[in-house]
N, C-alpha and C positions, 0 to 999 in steps of 0.2 A: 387151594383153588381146584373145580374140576374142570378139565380141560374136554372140548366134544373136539374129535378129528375126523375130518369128509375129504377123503381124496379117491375117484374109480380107480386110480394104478396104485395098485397094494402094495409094489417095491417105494413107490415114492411113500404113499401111507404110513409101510413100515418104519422108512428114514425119519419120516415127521415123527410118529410115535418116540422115535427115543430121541432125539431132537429136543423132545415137552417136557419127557420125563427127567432128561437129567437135570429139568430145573428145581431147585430145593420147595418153589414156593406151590408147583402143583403136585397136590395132592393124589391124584387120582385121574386117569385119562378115558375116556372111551371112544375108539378108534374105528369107524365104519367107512366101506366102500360104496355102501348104496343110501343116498341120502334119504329115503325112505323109513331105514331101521333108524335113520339117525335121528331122525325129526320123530318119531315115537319113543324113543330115549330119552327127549328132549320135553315131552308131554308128562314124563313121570319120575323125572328126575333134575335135579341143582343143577343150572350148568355155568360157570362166571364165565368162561373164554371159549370161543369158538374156534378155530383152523378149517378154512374155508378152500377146497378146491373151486374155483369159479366155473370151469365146465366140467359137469357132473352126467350121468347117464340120460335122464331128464329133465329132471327140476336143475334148474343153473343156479349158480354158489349165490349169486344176488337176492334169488327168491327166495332159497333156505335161509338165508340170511331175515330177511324181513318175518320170516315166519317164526326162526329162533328171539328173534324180537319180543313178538308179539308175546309169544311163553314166557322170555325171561328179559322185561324190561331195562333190565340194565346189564346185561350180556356184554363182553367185549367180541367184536370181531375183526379176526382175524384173517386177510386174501392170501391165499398161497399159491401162486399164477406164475404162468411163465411171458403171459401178455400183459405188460404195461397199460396198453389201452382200456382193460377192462376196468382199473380205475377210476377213469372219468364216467364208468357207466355208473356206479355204486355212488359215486356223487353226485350226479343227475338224480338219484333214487333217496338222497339225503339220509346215507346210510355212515354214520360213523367209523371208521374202521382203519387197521391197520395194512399194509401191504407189504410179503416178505416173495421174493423171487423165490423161484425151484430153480436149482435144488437149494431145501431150505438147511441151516448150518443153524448148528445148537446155540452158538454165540447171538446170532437173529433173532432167536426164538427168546434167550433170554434180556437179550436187551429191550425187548417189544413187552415181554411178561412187566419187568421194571418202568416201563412207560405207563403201562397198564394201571398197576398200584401206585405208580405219584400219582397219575388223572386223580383215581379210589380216592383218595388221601386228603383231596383237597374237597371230597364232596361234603355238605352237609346238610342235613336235616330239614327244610323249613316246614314251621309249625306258624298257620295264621288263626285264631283264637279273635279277633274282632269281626264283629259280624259275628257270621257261621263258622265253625269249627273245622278244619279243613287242612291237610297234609299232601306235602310236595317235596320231590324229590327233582331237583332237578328243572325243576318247572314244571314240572309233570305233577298232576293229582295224583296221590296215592291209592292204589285202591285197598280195599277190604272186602275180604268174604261173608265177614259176618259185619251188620250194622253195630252188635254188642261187642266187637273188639276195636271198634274205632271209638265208641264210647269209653272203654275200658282208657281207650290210651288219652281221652280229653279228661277223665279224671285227673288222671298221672300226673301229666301234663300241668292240668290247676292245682295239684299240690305240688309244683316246682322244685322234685326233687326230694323230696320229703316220703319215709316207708310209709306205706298204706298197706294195712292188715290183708286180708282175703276175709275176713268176717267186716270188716269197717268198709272194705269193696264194693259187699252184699248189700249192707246198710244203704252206702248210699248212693248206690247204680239199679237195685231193685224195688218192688212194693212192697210194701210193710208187711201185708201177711203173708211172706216167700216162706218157706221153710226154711232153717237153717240150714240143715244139709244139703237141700236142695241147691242153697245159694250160691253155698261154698263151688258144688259140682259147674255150676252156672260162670261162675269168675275162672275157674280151673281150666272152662274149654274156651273161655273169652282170651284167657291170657293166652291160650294154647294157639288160637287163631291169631291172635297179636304177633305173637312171635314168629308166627309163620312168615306173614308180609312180610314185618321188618325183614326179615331174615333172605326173602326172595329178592327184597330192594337192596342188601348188600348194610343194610344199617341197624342190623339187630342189638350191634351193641348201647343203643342208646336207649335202653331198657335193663334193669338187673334187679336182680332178686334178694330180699335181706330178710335174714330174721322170719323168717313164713307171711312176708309180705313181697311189694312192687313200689320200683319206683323208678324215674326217668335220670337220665346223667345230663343236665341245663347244660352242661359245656360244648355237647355233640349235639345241642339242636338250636336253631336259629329261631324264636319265635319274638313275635311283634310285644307281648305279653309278660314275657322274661326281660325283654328291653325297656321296652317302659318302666316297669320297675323298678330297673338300673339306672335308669334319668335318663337314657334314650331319648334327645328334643325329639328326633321325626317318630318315634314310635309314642311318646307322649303324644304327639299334633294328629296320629293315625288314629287313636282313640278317639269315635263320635258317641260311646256312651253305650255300646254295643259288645256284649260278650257272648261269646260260645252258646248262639238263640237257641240252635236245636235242644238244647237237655236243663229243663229248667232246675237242677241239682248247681247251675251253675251263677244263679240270682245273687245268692252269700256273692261273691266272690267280685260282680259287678258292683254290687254296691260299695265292697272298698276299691274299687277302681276308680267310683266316679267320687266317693270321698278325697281319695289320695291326689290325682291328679284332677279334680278341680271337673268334671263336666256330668253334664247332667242333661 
């Protein structure tokens, strides 16, 4: 895990710093006094857990907070305050987060880490495939940078698990007279942009690579489509006869839907 630290008193900063670091499970810290560097660290680099001073030089620890948000949607954060009261501000602000008293004790820091990764632990994937094709973390839409690695991941996804080539990709995510090479280059920066998200949402592992192909891991994602299959009644009864509209590669695949479970 990388860890962002904001505290303006550099002795208490310091204490935090090795506080984070003697935990086994973060990897890597970066420790600023002025929330300014810190939130541009934060623009071009991973960040899973924050260590938040709440009063900071200008921007106060609630508003770098909502902003490290914004950058890294599933972020954990972290108050490191000596005012209780500030609390109830950060939840008025419907800011998720944890609160550790200054001066903060390494024991703190690691029991809070460990709360952190059960929450992690228990997150999973959902994947909705009826209708319009569409990913949620949390409740939250997922987003994507490129339109072609969200297609990328609704192929995956309708082969349930099953390796798909990177020429077989090509075939059947582009136009018929793509180039070969070209196509290959084309799936190479789809999947490259796939893995970013996953990767920023904390769920990259529900994607792996086999053999000079792609495929999904069904166990780590929640979808209505995977269920059904399974004999799922409510995900069978969710089914009106409607699959993955946006990308018509995905007709095959309706039609043994509405064969299997009966609508039309």
């Amino acid at each position: 895990m990388v860890a962002l630290l904001v505290d303006d008193e550099k002795r208490l900063l310091n204490s935090l710093s090795r506080a984070v670091q003697s935990v086994p499970e973060i990897t890597e810290t970066a420790a600023f006094d002025d929330e300014y560097e810190a939130l541009e660290f934060a623009k071009s680099n991973k960040v899973d857990v924050a260590f938040l001073d709440i009063k900071l030089h200008e921007m106060d620890g609630i508003t770098l907070a909502k902003e490290l948000i914004s950058l890294h949607p599933l972020i954990s954060i972290v108050f490191c305050t000596g005012y209780e009261s500030y609390a109830l501000d950060a939840i008025k602000m419907h800011i998720d987060a944890g609160y550790l008293m200054k001066p903060v004790r390494a024991q703190e820091v690691y029991d809070e880490i460990s709360h952190i990764l059960k929450k992690r632990s228990k997150k999973k994937l959902q994947v909705s495939c009826f209708g319009e094709f569409d990913v949620f973390i949390e409740g939250k839409t997922m987003a994507f940078s490129r339109k072609r690695a969200k297609e990328l991941f609704a192929f995956l996804i309708d082969r349930r698990g099953h390796v798909v080539s990177v020429p077989s990709l090509a075939i059947g995510l582009l136009s018929e007279d793509t180039d070969p090479v070209r196509g290959k280059n084309i799936i190479y920066q789809a999947f490259k942009s796939l893995r970013s998200a996953l990767l920023e949402y904390g769920v990259d592992d529900v994607i792996l690579t086999s053999g000079g192909g792609y495929c999904v891991d069904p166990s780590k994602i929640d979808c209505d489509y995977f269920r059904a299959l399974d004999g799922d009644p409510d995900a069978v009864k969710a089914f009106d006869g409607r699959y993955m509209e946006q990308y018509p590669w995905a007709e095959a695949t309706l039609g043994y839907l509405i064969r299997t479970l009966g609508k039309n």
